[in-house]
RODO-2510 file (C-alpha; in nm, 4 decimals, decimal comma):
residues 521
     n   res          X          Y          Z
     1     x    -2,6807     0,7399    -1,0450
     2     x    -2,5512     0,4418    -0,8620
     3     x    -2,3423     0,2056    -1,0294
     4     x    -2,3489    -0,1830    -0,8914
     5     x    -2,1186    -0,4737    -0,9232
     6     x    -2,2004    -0,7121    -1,1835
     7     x    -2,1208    -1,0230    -0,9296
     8     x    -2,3900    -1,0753    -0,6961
     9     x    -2,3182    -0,9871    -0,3553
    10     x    -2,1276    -1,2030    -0,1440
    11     x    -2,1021    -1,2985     0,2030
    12     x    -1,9024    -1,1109     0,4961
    13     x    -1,7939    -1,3457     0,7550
    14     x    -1,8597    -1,1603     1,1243
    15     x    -1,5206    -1,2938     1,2461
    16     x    -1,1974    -1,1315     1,2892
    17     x    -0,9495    -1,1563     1,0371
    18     x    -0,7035    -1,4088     1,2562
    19     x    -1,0264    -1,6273     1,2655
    20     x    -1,0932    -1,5889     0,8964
    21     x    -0,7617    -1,6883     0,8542
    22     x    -0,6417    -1,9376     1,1269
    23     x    -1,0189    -2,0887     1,2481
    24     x    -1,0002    -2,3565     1,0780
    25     x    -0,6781    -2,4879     0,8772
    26     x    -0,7991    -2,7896     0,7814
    27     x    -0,6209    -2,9829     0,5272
    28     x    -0,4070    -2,6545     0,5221
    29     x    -0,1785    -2,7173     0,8316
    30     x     0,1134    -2,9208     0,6381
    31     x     0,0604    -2,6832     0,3163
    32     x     0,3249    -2,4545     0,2657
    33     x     0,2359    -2,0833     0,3653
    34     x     0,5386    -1,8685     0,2872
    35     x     0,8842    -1,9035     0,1290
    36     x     1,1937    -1,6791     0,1805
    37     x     1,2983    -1,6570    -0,2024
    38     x     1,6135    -1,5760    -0,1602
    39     x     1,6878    -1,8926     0,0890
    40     x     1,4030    -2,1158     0,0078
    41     x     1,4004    -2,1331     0,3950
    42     x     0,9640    -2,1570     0,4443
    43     x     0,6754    -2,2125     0,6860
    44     x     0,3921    -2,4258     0,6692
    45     x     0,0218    -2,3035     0,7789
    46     x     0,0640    -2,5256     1,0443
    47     x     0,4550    -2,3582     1,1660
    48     x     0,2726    -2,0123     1,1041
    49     x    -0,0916    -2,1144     1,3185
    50     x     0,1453    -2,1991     1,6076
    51     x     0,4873    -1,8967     1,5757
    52     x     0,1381    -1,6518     1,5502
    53     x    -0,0602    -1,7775     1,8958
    54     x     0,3149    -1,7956     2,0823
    55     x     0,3762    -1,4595     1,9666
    56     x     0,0117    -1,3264     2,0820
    57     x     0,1086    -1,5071     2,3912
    58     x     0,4430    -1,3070     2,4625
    59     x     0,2888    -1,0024     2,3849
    60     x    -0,0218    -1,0426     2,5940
    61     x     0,2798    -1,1783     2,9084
    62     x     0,4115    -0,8109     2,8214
    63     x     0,1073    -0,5830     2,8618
    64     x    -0,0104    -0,6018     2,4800
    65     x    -0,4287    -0,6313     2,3876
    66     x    -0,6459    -0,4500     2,2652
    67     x    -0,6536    -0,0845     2,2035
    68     x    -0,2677    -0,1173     2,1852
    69     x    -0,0705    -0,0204     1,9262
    70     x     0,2541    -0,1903     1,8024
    71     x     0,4861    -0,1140     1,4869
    72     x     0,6205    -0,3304     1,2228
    73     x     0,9353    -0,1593     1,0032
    74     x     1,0659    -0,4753     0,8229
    75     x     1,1230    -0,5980     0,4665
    76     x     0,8840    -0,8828     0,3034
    77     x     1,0256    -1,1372     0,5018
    78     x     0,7982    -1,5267     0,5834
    79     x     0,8261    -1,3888     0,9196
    80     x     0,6522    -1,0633     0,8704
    81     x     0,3044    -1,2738     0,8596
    82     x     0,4209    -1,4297     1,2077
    83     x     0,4565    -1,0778     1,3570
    84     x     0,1724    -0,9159     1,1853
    85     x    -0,1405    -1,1750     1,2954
    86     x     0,0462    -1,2324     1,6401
    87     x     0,0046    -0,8462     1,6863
    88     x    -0,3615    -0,8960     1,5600
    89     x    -0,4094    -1,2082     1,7507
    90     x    -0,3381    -1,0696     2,0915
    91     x    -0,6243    -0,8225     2,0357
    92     x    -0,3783    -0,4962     1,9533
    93     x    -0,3328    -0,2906     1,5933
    94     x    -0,0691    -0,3158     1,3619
    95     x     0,0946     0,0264     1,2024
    96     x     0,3437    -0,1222     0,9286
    97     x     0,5992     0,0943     0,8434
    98     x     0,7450     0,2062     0,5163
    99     x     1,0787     0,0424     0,5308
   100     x     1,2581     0,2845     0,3831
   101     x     1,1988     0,6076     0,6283
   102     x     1,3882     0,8377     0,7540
   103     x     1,4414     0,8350     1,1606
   104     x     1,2180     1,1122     1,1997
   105     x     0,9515     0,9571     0,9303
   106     x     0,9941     0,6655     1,1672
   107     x     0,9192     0,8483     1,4437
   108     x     0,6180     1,0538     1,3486
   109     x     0,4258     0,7262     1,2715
   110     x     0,4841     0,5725     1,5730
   111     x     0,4348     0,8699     1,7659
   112     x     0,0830     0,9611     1,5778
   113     x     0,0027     0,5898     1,6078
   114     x     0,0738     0,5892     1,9668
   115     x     0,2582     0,2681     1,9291
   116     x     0,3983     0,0785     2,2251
   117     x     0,6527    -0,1823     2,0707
   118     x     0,8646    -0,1984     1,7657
   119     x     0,9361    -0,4834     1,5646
   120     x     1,2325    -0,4595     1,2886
   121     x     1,5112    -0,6247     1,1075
   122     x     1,8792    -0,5430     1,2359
   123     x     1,9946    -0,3864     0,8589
   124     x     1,6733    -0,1562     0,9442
   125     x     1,8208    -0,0211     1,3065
   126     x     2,0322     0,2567     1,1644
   127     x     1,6466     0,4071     1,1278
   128     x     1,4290     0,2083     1,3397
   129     x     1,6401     0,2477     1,6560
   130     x     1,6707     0,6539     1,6352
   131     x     1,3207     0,7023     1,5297
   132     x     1,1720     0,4765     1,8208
   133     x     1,3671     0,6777     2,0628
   134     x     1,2160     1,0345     1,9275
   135     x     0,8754     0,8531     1,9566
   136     x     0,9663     0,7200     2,3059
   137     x     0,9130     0,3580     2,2141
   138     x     1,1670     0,1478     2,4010
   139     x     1,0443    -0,1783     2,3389
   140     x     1,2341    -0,2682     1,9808
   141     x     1,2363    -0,6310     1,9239
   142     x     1,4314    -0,7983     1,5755
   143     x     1,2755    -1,0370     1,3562
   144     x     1,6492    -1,1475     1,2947
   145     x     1,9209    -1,1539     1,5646
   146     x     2,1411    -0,7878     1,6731
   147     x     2,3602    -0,7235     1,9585
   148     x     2,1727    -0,5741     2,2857
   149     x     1,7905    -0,6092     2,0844
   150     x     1,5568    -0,9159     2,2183
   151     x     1,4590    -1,1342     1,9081
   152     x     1,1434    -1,3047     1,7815
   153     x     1,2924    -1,5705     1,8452
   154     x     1,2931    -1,5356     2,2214
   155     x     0,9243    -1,4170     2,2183
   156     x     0,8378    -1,7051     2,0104
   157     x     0,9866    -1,9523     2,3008
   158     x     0,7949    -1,8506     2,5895
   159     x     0,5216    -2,0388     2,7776
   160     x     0,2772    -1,8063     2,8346
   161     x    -0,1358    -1,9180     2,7813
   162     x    -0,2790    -1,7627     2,4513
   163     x    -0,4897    -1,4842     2,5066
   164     x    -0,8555    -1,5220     2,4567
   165     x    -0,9688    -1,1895     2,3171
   166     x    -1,2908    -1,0800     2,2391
   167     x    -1,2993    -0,9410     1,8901
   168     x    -1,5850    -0,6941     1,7344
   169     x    -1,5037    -0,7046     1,3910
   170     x    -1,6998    -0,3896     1,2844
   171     x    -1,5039    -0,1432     1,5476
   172     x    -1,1775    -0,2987     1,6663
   173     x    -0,8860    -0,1402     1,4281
   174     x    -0,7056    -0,4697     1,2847
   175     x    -0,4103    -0,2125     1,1039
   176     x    -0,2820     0,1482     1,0776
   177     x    -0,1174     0,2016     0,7502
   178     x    -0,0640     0,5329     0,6954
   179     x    -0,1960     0,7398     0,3590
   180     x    -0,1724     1,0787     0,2395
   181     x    -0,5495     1,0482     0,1387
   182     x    -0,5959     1,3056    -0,1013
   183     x    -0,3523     1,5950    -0,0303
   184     x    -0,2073     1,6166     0,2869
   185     x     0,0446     1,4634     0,5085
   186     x     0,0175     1,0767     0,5910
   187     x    -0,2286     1,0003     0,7880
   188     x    -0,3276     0,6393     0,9810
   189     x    -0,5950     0,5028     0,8154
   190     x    -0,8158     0,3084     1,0516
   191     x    -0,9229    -0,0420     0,8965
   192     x    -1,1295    -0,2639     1,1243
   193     x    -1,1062    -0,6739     1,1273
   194     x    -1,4653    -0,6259     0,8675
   195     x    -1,2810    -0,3983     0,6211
   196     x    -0,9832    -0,6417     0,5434
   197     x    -1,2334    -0,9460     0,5580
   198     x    -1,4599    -0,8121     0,3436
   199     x    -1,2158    -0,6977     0,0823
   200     x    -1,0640    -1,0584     0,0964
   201     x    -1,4704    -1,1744     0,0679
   202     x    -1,4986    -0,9296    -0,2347
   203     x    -1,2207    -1,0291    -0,4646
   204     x    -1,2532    -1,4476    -0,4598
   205     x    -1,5090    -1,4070    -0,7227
   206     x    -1,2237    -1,1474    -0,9678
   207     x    -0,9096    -1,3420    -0,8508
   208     x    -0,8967    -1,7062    -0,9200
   209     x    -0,6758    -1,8100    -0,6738
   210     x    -0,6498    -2,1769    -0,5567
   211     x    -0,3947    -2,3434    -0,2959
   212     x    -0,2224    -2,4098    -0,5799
   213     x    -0,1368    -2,0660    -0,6570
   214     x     0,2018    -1,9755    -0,6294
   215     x     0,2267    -1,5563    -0,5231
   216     x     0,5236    -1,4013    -0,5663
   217     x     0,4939    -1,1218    -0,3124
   218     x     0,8096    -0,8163    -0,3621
   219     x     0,5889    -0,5750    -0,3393
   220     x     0,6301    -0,4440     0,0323
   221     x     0,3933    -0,5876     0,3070
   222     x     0,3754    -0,2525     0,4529
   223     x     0,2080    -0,1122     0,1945
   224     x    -0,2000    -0,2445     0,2137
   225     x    -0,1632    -0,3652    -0,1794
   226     x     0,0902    -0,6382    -0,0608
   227     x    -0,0405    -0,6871     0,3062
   228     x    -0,3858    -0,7449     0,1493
   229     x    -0,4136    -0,8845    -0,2009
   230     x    -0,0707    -1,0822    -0,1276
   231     x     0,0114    -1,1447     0,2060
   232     x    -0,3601    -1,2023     0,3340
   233     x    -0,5363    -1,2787     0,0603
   234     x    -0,2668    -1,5630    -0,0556
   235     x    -0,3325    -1,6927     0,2990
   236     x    -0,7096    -1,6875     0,2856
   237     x    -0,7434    -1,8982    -0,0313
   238     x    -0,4465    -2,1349     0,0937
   239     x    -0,2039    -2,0139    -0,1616
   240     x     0,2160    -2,0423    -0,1322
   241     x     0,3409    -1,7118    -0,0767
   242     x     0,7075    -1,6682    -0,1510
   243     x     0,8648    -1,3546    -0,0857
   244     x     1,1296    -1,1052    -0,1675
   245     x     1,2524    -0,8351     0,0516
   246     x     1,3236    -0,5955    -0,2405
   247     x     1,2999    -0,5751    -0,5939
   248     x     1,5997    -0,6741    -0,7984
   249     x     1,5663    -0,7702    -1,1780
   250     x     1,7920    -1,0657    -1,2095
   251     x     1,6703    -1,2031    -0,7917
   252     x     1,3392    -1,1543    -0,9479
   253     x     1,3335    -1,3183    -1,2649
   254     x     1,5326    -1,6256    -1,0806
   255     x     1,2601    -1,6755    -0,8166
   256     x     0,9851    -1,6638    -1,0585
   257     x     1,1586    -1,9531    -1,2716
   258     x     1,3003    -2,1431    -0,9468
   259     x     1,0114    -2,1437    -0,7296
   260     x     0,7719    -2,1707    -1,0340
   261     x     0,5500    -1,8629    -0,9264
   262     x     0,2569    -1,8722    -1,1605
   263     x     0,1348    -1,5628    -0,9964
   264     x     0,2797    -1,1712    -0,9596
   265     x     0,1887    -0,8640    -0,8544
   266     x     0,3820    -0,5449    -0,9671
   267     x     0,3613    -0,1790    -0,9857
   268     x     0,4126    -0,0662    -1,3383
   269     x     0,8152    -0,0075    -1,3242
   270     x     0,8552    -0,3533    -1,3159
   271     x     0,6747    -0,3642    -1,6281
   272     x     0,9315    -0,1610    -1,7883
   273     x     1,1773    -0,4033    -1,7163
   274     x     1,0035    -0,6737    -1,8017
   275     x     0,8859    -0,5458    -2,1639
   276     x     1,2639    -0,3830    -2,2373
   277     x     1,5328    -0,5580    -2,0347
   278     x     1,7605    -0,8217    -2,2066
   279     x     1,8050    -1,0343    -1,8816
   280     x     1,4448    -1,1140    -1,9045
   281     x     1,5678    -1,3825    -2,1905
   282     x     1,7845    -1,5801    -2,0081
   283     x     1,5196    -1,6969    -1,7353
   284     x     1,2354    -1,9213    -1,7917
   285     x     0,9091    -1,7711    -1,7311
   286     x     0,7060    -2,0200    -1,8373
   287     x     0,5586    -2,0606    -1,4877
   288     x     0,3921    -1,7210    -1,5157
   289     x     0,0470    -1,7356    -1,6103
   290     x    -0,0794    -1,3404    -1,4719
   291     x     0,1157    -1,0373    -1,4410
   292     x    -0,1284    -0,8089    -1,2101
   293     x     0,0026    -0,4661    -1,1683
   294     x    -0,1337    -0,2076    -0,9614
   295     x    -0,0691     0,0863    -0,7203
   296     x    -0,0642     0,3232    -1,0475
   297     x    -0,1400     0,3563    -1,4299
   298     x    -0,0137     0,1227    -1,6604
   299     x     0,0126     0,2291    -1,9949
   300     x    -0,1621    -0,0006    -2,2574
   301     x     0,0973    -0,0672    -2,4845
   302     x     0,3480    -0,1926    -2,2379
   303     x     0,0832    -0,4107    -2,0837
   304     x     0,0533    -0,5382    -2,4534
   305     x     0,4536    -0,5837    -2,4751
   306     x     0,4863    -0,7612    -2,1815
   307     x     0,2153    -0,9925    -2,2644
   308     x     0,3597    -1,0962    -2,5947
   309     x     0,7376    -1,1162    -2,4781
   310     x     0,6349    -1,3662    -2,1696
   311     x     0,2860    -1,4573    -2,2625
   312     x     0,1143    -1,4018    -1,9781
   313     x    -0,1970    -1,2699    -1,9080
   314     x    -0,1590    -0,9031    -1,7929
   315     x    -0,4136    -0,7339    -1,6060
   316     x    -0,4848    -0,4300    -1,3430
   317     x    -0,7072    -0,3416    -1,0632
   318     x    -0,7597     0,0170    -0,8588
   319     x    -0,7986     0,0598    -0,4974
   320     x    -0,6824     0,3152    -0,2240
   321     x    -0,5336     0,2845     0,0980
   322     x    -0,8879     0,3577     0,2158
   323     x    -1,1059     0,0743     0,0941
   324     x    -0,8547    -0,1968     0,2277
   325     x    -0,7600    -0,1849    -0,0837
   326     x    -0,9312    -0,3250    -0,3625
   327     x    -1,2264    -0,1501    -0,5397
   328     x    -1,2096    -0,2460    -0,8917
   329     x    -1,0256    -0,5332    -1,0973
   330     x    -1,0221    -0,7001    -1,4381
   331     x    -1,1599    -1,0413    -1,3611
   332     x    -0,9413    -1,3322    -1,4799
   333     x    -1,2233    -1,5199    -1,6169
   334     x    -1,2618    -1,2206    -1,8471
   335     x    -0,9790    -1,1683    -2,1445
   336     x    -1,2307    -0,9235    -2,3049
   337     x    -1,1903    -0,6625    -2,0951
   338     x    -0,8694    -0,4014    -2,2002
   339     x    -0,5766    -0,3553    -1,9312
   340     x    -0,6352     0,0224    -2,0246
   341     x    -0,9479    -0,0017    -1,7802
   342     x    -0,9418    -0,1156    -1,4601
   343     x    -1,1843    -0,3604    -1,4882
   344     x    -1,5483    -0,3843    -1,2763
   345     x    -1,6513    -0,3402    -0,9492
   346     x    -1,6141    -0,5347    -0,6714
   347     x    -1,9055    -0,7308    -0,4726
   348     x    -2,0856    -0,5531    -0,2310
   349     x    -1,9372    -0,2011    -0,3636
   350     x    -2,1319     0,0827    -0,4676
   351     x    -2,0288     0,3978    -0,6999
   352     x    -2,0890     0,6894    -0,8076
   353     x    -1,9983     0,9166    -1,0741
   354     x    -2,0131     1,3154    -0,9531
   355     x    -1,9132     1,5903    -1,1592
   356     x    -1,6325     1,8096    -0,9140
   357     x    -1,7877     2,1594    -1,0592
   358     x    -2,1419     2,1075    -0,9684
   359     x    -2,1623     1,8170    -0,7718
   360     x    -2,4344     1,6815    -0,9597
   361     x    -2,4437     1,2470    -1,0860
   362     x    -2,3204     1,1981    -1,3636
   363     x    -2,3998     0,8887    -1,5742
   364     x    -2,2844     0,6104    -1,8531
   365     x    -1,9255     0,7232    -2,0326
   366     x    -1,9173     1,0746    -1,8669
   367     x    -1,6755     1,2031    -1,6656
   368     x    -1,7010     1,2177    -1,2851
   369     x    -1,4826     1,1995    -0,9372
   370     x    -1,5217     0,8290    -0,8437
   371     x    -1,7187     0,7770    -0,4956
   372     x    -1,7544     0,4561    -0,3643
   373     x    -1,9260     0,2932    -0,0651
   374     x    -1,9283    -0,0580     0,1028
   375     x    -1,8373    -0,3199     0,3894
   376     x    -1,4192    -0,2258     0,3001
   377     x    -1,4379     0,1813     0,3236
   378     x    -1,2176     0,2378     0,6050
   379     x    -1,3578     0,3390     0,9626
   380     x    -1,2030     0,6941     0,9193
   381     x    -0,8510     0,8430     0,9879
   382     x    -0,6756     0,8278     1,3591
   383     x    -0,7321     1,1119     1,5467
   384     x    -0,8271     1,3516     1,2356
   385     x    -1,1831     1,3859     1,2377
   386     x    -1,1681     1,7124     0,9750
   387     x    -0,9574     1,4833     0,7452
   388     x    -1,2383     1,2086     0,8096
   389     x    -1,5248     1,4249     0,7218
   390     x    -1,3453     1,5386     0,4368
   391     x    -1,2933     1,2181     0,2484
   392     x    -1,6682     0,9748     0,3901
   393     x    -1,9166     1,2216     0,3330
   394     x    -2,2672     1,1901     0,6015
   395     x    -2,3914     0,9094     0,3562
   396     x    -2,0904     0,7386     0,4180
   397     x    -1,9630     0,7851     0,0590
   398     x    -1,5670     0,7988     0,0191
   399     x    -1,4626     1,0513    -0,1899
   400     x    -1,1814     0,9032    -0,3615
   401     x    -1,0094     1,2097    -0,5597
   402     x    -1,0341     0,9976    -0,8830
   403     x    -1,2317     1,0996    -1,2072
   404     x    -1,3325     0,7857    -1,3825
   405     x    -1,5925     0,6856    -1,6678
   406     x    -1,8038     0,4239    -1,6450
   407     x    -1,9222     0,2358    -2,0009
   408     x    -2,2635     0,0381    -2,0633
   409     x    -2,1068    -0,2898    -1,9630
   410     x    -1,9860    -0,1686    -1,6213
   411     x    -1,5888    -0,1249    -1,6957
   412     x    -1,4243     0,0977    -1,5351
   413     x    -1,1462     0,3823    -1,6612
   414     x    -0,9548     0,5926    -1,4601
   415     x    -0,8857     0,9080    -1,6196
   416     x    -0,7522     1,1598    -1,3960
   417     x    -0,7134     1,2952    -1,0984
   418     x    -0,8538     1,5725    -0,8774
   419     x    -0,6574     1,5006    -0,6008
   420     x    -0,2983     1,6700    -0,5854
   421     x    -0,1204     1,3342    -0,4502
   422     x     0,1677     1,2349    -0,6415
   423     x     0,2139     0,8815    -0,7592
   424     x     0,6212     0,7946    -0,7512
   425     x     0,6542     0,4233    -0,9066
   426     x     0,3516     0,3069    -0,6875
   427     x     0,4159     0,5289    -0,3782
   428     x     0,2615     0,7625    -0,2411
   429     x     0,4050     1,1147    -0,2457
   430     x     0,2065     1,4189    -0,0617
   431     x     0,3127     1,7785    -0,1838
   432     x     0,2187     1,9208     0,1331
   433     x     0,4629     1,6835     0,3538
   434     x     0,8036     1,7990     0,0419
   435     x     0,7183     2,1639     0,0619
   436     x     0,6764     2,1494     0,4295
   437     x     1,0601     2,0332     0,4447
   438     x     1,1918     2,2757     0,1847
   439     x     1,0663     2,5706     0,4069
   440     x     1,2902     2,4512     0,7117
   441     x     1,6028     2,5802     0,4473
   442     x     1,6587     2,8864     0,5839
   443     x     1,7492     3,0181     0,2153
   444     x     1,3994     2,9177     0,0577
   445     x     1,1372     3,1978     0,1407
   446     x     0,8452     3,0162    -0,0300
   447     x     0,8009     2,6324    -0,2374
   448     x     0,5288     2,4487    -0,4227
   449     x     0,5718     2,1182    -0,5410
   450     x     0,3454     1,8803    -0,8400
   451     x     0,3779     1,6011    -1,0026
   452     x     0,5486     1,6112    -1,3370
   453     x     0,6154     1,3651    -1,6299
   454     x     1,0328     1,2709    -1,7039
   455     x     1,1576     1,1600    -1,9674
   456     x     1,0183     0,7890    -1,9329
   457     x     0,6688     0,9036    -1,8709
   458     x     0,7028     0,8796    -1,4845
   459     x     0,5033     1,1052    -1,2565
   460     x     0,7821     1,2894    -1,0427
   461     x     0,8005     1,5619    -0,7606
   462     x     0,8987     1,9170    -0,8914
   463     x     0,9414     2,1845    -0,6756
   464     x     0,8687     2,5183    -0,7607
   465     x     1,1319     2,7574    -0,5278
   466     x     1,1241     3,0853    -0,4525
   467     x     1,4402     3,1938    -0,2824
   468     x     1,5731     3,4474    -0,0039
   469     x     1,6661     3,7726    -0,1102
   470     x     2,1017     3,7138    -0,1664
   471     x     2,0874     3,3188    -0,1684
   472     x     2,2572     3,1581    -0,4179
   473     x     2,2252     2,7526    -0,3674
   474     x     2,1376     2,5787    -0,6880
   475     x     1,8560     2,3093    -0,7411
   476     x     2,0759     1,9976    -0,6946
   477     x     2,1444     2,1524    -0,3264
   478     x     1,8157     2,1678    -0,2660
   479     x     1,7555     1,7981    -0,4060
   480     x     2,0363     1,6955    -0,1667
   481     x     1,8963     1,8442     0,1103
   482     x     1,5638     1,7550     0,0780
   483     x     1,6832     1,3796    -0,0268
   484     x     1,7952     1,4120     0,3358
   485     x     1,5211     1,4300     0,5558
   486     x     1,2758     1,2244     0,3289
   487     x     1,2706     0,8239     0,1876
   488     x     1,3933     0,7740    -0,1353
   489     x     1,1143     0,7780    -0,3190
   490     x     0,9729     1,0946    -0,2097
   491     x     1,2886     1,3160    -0,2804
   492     x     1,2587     1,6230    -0,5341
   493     x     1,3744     1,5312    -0,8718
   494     x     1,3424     1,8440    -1,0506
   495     x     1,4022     2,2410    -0,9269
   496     x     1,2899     2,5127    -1,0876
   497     x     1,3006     2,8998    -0,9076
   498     x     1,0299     3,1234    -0,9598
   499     x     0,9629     3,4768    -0,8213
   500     x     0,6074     3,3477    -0,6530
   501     x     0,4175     3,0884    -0,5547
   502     x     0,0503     3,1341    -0,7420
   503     x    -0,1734     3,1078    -0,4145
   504     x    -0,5438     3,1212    -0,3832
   505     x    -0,7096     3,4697    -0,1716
   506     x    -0,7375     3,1979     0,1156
   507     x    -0,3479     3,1288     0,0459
   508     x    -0,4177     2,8019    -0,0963
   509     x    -0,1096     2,7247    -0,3702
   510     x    -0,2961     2,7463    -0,6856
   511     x    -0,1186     2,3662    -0,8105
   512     x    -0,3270     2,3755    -1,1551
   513     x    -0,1390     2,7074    -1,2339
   514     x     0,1656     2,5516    -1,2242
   515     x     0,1191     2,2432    -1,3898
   516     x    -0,0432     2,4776    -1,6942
   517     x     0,2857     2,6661    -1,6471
   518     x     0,4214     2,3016    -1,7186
   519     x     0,1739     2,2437    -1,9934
   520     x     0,2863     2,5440    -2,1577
   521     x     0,6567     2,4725    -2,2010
***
């Protein structure tokens, strides 16, 4: 059984996303774009139209176009949007960067992407300058200003003629985020200029934004949640966009109530916060009208808290790296729908319901892996065509790892998971990459590692170690060591030794026999 969007379909522009963008400003060009939060420093569409077509320029003067690849490791900065579209706008790919890898985490992105050029902040070189020399990139350019590193700054004052680049929106790769997919290590996740405009084209009729929106935008831009539904989409509609470079509870609750933001996106931490802290009280929220969370689960009755205690409207979506991102949503127009659910399909999105046992459709409020299929399902991943086939099946159906219901009226729960990814605060975390690191210890002979509930209800890594014959290091020196090679949010949290690793005839680890094993205590 296929299930439709309620919303009629709408339509795809055939452009590239710098033209959906930038074609045509309009009354836009003395709007402001973006804001530094912190500084209230900010750029108007017009400032951005202009710092984006000089950057294109410099990179085009310095080999850059299309087919190229060029890395962005940076915090949410007004400037990230200049580097982004002038990377897009000269006809290359963006891979954004987690900004809180490790050197070699650094380097194995822009090595896989094949990237060219690095752009970075100078607080970020510690990592970005180490990792780009592993991956051979010796191009690293600042978005700030650091002693023997060229800045944007200088790109953005050169001369050189803007590029005139021929753009085929179905094929050309706009951005290379990288995803873990379903189980295994990250992987860069190929999304053409038609992906991100469609999902941008799919969610005006959910979202009601206006250029009178006000986005607050701390969740990362190198993550496709906050380079699409608040970076991009904030510029498509005309919105402000003001920006934080990391999430801090008082710097947040001040820009909220000094720059008036009326809109925020969060991952459910925040939420926490938001429903418990007592420094929420001393700030005035009134300029909050939705609190949209995303990224992971948020439980009901904290939605519900929140709500009363700022009285906002609190709501949810679902997407994946994979569909650019934005699959489902609660509308905004619609207060009837519960932030349990996450809400109705998008426009021009198809789904499916398939039972992972038999494979067969399953229909109206039964349980099934969620498939979907559209105009914003990714072109496949870089350079992994077994990974590719694994996920878009030869109907072109993305397998999303999900199991959802579906009820008569089209809402949409999501209500488990086949897929053995685990889901830190909004990030992802792949088993496959921790367990790979824990067997370079020379004292661990064999490791699994699942996601487990703490004390707070937050999924965390556990590993489950089996040790050399005569070792004696204790779980918090594997933690450390781990906590070493990875970024923060991917380190081990809990230990526990075991004799062996339950593994399939085919040597698969059996991970549903250890989280029974959890289950059970």
């Amino acid at each position: 059984m296929v299930f439709r969007s309620s919303f009629p379909d709408v339509e795809i522009p055939d452009v590239s996303l710098h033209e959906l963008l930038f074609g045509d400003l309009g009354d836009r060009a003395d709007r402001v774009a973006l804001v530094d939060g912190a500084s209230g420093a900010s750029l108007t569409y017009g400032q951005l139209a202009t710092y984006v077509d000089r950057l294109a320029a410099a990179l085009a003067a310095r080999g850059i176009g299309k087919g190229d690849v060029v890395g962005i490791l940076s915090p949410n900065t007004p400037y990230y949007a200049v580097v982004f579209h002038g990377i897009l706008r000269a006809g290359a790919t963006a891979t954004t960067i987690n900004a809180l890898y490790t050197p070699d985490e650094v380097a194995h992105q822009l090595h896989d992407a094949g990237a060219k050029m690095l752009f970075t902040v100078s607080v970020l070189l510690p990592n970005a300058a180490p990792g780009a020399a592993k991956a051979g990139v010796t191009d690293v350019f600042v978005l700030d200003q650091a002693d023997g590193y060229p800045s944007l700054a200088e790109l953005l004052a050169n001369d050189h003629p803007v590029p005139s680049v021929e753009i085929d929106p179905a094929e050309d790769i706009a951005v290379l985020p990288y995803s873990s997919g379903t189980t295994a290590l990250p992987k860069g996740v190929m999304l053409t200029h038609r992906n991100l405009v469609a999902n941008l084209a799919q969610c005006g009729p959910l979202l009601n934004l206006t250029q009178d929106t006000r986005i607050l935008a701390v969740l990362p831009f190198f993550h496709i949640y906050g380079m699409q539904v608040l970076m991009n989409n904030g510029l498509y509609v005309g919105a402000t966009v003001v920006t934080m470079p990391r999430f801090d509870l008082a710097e947040f609750l001040r820009v909220i109530a000094e720059h008036r933001t009326d809109r925020v996106y969060i991952a459910p931490p925040v939420a926490v916060a938001l429903a418990k802290h007592p420094l929420v009280d001393q700030y005035d929220l009134s300029p909050l009208k939705t609190l949209f969370s995303g990224a992971a689960p948020l439980d009901v009755e904290l939605a519900d808290a929140v709500r009363k205690r700022l009285g906002c409207r609190v709501s949810q979506g679902y997407g994946m790296t994979e569909m650019s991102p934005v699959s489902h949503a609660i509308p905004d127009s619609r207060d009837d729908i519960s932030v349990g659910t996450v809400g109705l399909i998008v426009p021009n999105l198809e789904c499916r319901l398939v039972d992972p046992a038999t494979g067969e459709d399953v229909g109206v409020d039964e349980r099934g892996e969620l498939w979907c299929k559209g105009p914003n399902i990714m072109k496949g991943y870089l350079n992994n065509p077994d990974a590719t086939a694994a996920t878009i099946d030869d109907e072109g159906w993305l397998h999303t790892g999900d199991v959802a219901v579906i009820d008569a009226d089209g809402i949409v729960s999501i209500v488990d998971r086949v897929k053995e990814l685990i889901k830190y605060k909004g990030y992802q975390v792949p088993p496959a990459e921790l367990e790979a690191v824990l067997l370079t210890h020379p004292e661990i002979a064999d490791a699994a590692v699942v996601g487990v509930r703490d004390e707070d209800g937050e999924e965390v890594p556990k590993a489950f170690v089996v040790l050399q014959a005569g070792s004696s290091i204790s779980g918090a020196d594997i933690m450390e060591f781990v906590a070493a090679h990875v970024a923060p949010h991917k380190k081990v949290r809990v230990v526990e030794f075991i004799e062996a690793i339950p593994k399939s005839a085919s040597g698969k680890i059996l991970r549903k026999d250890l989280r029974a094993r959890e289950a059970a205590k």
